[in-house]
N, C-alpha and C positions, 0 to 999 in steps of 0.2 A: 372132502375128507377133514380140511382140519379149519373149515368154517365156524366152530362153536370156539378155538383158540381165543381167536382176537377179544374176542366179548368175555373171554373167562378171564383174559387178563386185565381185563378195565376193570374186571369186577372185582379181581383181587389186591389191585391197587388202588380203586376205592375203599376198599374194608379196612388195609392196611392204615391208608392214609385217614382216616376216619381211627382208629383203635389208638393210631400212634399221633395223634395229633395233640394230645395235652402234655406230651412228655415234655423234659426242659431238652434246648440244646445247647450238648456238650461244648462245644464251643463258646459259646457263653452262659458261662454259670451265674447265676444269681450270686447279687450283693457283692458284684465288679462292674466300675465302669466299662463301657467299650472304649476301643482305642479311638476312634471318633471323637467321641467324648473328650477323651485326655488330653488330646492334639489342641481341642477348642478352649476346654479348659487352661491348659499352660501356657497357649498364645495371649489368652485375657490375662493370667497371673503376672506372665512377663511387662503384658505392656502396662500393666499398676504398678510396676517396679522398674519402670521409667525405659525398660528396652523396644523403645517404639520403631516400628519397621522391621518387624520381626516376622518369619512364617514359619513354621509349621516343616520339617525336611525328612522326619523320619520317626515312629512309633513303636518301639519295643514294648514286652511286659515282660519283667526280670522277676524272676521267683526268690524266695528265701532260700538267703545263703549265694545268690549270683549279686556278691558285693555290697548285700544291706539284711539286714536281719527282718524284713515285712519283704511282701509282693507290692510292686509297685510297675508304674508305668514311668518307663525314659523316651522323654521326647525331646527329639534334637530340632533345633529354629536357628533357623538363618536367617542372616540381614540380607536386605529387598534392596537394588541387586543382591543375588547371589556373592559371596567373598570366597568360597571354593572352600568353606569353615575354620576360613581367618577369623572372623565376627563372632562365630556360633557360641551358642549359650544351651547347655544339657539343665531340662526342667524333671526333676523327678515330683510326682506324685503316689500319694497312698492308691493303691489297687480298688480296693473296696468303697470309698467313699471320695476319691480323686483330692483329697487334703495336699498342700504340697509342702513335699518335704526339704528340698534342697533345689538351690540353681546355682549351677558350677560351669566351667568351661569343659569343655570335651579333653578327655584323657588318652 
């Protein structure tokens, strides 16, 4: 009875997946870094400003008006040990093009 299901739904999640395949996804919108990206980048910007032994602890994206007037990416880096974020250094970069705007201590 319902032998022709199975195959109707392969078929329609091939069609789907085939129609909807050029779309962008919403999750990441063109002309933003990803947070990958920002982590990598702020770890390499810290350690050219002498914060060597540094990693990588946590990756926000702050929108405009959440405390800076651009969207940007806040990435938190801790010293290797861990100091429990005695050490920590907050790396903000631009969104769009990962430029970096500021490194300050956690608030």
């Amino acid at each position: 009875m319902f032998r022709w299901l199975y195959p109707a739904w392969v078929a329609v999640c091939a069609v789907l997946f085939l129609a909807l395949g050029g779309l962008e996804d919403p999750s990441r919108p063109k002309g933003r870094i990803l947070s990958i990206e920002a982590g990598r980048r702020a770890a390499a910007i810290a350690k050219q400003r002498g914060f060597d032994g540094y990693e990588v602890v946590h990756v926000a994206r702050a929108r405009r008006n959440e405390g800076g007037s651009e969207e940007r990416w806040v990435v938190l880096l801790d010293k290797v040990p861990h100091t429990r974020l005695k050490a920590a250094i907050v790396v903000e970069l631009r969104a769009d093009d990962g430029t970096l705007l500021d490194i300050r201590k956690p608030r």
